[in-house]
Residue frames as a rotation matrix with the C-alpha (Angstrom) as fourth column:
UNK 1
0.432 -0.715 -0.550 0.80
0.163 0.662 -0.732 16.40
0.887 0.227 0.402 2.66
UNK 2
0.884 -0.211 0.416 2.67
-0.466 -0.449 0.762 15.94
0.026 -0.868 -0.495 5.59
UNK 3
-0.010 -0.846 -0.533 6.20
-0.052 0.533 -0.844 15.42
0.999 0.020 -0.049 6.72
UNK 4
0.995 0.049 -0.092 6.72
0.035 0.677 0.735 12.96
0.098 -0.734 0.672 9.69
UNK 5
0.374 -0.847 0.377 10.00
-0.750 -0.515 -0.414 13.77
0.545 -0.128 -0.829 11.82
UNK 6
0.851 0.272 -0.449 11.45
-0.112 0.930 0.350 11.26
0.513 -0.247 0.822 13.98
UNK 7
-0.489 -0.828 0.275 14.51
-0.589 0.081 -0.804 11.80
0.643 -0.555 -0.527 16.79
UNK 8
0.040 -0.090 -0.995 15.72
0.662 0.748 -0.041 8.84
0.748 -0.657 0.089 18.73
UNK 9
0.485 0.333 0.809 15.22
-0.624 -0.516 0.587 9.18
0.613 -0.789 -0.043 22.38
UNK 10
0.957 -0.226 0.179 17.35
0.069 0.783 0.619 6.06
-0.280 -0.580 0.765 22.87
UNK 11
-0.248 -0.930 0.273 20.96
-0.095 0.304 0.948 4.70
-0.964 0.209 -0.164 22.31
UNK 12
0.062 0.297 -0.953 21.06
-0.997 0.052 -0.049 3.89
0.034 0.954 0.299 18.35
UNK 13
-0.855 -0.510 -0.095 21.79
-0.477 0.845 -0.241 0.50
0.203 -0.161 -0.966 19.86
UNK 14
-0.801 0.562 -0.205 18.35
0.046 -0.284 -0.958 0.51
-0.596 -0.777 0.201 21.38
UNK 15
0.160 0.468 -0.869 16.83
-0.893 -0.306 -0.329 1.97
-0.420 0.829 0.369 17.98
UNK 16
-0.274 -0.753 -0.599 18.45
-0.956 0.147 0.253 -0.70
-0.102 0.642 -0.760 16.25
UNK 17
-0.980 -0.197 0.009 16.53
-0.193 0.951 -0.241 -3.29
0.039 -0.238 -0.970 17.61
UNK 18
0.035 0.994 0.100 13.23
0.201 0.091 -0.975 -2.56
-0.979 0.055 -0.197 16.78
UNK 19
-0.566 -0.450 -0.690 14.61
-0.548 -0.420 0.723 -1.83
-0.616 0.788 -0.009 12.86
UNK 20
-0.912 -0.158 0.378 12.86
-0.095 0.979 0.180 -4.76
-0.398 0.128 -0.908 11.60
UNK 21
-0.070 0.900 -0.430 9.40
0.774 -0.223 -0.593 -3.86
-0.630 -0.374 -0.681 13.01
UNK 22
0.012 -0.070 -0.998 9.94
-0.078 -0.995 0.068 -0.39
-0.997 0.077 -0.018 11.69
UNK 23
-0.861 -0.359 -0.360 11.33
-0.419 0.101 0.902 -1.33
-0.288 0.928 -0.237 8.28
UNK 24
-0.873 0.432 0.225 8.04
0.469 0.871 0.148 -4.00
-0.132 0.235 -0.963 7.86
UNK 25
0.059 0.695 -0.716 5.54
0.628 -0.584 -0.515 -1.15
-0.776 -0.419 -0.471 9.26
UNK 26
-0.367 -0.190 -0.910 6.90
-0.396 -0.854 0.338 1.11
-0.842 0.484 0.238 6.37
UNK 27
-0.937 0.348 -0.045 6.55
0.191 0.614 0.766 -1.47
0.294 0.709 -0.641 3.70
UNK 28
-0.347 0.905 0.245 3.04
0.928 0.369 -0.052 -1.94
-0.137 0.209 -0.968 4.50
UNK 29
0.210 0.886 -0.413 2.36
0.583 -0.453 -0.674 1.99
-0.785 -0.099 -0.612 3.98
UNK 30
-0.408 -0.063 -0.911 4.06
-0.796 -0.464 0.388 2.53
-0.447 0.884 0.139 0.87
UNK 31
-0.902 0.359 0.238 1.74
0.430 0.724 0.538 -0.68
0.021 0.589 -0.808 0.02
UNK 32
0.126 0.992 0.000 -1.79
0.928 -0.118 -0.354 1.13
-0.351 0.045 -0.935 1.05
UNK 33
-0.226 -0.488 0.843 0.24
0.960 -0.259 0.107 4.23
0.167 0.833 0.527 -0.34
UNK 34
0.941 0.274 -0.196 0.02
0.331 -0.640 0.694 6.75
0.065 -0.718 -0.693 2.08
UNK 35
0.114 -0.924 -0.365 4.20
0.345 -0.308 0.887 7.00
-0.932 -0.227 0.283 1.77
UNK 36
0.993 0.106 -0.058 6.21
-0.007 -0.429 -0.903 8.62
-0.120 0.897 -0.425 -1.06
UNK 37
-0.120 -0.949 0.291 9.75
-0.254 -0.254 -0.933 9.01
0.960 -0.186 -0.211 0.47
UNK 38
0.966 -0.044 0.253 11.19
-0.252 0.042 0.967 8.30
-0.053 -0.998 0.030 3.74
UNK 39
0.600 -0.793 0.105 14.49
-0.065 -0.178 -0.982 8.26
0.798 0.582 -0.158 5.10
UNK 40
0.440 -0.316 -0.841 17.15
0.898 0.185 0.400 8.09
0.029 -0.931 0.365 7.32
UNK 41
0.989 0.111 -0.094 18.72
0.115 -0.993 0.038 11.49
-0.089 -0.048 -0.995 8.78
UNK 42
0.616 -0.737 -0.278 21.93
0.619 0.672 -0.407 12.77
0.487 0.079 0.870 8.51
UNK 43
-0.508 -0.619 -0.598 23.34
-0.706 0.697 -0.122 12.70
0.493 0.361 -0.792 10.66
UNK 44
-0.496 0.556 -0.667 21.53
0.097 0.799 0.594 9.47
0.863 0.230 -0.450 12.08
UNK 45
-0.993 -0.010 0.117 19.59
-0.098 -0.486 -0.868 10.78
0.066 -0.874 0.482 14.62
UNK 46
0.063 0.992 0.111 15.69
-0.211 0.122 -0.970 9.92
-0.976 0.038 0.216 13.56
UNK 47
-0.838 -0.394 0.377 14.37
0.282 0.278 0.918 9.96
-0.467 0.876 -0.122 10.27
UNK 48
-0.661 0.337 -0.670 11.99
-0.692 -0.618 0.372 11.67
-0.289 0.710 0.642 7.52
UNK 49
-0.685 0.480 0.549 8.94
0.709 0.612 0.350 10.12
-0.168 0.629 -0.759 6.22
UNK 50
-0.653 0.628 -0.422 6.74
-0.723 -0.683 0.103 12.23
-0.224 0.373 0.901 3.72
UNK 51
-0.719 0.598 0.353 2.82
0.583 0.796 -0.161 11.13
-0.377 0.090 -0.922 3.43
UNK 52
-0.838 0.537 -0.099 0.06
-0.490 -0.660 0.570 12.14
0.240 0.526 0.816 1.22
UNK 53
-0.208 0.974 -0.095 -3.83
-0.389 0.007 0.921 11.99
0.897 0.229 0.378 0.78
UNK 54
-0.469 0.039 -0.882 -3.99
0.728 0.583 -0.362 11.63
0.500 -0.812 -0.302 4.60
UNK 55
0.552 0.740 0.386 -5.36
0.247 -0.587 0.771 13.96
0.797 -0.330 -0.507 7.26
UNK 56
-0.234 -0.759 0.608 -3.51
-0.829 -0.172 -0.533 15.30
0.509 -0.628 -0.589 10.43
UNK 57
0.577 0.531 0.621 -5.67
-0.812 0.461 0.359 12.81
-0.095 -0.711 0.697 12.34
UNK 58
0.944 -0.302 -0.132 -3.94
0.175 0.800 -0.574 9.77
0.279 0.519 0.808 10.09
UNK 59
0.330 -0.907 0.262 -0.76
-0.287 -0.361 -0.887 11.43
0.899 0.218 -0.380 10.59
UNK 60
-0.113 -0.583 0.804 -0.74
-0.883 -0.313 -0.351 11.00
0.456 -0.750 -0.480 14.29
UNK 61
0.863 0.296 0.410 -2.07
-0.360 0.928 0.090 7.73
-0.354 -0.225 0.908 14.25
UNK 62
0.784 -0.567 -0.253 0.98
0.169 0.586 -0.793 6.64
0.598 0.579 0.555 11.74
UNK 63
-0.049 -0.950 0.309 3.48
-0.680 -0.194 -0.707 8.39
0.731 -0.245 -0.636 14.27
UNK 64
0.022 -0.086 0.996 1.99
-0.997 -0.080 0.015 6.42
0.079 -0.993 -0.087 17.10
UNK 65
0.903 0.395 -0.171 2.02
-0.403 0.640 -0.654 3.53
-0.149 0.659 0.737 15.23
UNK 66
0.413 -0.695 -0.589 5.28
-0.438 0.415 -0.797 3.09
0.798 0.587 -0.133 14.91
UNK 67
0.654 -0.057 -0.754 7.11
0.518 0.760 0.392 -0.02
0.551 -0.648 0.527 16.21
UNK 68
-0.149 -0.923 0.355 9.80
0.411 -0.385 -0.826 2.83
0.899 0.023 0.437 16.92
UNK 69
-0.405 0.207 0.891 7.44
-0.507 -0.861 -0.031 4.75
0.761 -0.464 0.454 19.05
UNK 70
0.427 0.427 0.797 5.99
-0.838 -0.143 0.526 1.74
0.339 -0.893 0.297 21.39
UNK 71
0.505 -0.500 -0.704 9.08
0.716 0.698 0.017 0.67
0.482 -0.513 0.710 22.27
UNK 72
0.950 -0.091 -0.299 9.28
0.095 -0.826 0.555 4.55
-0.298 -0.556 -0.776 23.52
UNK 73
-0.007 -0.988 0.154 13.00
0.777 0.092 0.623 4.78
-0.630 0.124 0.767 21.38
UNK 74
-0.693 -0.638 0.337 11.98
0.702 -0.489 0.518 7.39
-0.165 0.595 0.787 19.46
UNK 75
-0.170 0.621 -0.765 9.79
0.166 -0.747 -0.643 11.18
-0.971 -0.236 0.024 19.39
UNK 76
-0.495 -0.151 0.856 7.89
0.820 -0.408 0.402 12.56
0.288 0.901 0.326 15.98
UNK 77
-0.648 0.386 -0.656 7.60
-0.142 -0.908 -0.394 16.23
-0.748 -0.162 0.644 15.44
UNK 78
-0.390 0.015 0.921 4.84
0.871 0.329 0.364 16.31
-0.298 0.944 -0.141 12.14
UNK 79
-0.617 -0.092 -0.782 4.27
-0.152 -0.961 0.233 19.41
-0.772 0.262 0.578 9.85
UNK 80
0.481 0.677 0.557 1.56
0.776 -0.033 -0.630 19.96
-0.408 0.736 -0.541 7.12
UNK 81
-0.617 -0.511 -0.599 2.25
-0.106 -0.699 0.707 21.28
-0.780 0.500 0.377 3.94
UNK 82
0.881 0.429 0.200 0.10
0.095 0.253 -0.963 22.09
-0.464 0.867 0.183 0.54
UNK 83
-0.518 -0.794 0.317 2.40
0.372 0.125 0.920 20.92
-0.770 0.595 0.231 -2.32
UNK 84
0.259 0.700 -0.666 1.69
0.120 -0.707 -0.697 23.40
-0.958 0.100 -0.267 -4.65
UNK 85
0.431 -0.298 -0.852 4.58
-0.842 0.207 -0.499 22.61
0.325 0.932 -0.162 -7.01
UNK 86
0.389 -0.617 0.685 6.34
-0.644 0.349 0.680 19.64
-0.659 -0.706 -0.261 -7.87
UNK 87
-0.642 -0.744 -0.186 8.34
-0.580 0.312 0.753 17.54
-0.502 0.591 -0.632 -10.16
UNK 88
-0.362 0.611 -0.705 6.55
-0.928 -0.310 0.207 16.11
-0.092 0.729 0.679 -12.47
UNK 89
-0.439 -0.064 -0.896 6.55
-0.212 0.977 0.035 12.89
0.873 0.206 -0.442 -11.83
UNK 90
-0.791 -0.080 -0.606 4.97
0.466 0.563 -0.683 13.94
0.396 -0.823 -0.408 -8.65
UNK 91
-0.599 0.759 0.256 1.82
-0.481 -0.596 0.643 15.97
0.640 0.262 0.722 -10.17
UNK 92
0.471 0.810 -0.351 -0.93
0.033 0.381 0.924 13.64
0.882 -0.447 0.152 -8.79
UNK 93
-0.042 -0.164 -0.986 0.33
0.987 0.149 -0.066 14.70
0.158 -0.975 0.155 -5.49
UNK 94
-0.924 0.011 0.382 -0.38
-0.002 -1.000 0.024 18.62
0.382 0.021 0.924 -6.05
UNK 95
-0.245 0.772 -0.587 -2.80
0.931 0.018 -0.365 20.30
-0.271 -0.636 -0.723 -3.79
UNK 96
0.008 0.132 0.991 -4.39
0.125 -0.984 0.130 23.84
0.992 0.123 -0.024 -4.24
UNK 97
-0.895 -0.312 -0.319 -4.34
0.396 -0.224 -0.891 25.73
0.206 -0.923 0.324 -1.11
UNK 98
0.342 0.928 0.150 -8.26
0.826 -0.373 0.423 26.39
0.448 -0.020 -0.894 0.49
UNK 99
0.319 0.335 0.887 -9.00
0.104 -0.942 0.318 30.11
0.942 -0.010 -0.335 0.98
């Protein structure tokens, strides 16, 4: 699993205008279902998007991918994690950790 950071590098004025793009781009990967959650920060400075059954490779494709990122308005840090526990409604997203 991985969590996808995002901090604006622009004005929020700047940001704001690729929102559209951005919003439309998300929609289509909680449709092939690669998203779970995603978010703005607070305070609004970037924003949070958590993805599963992906690879790191996928991951950096999805940051570079965004309409945020080639209009250059905004930087992602991304982190891997094994979900080992979670809410139950979010079982079929547990991972074991390899050796």
């Amino acid at each position: 699993m991985f969590v996808l950071e995002l901090t604006y590098t622009a004005p929020l004025d700047r940001v704001e205008e690729h929102q559209d793009a951005h919003v439309a781009w998300l929609a289509g990967l909680y449709e092939e279902g690669v998203l779970i959650a995603s978010g703005r920060k607070n305070p609004r400075d970037g924003g949070v998007l958590i993805a599963a059954g992906i690879d790191r490779d996928r991951a950096e494709r999805i940051a570079a991918s965004d309409p945020y990122t080639t209009a250059g308005v905004c930087a992602y840090r991304i982190r891997e994690f094994i979900a080992t526990k979670t809410a139950p409604a979010l079982e079929r997203y547990r991972e074991q950790p390899s050796v």
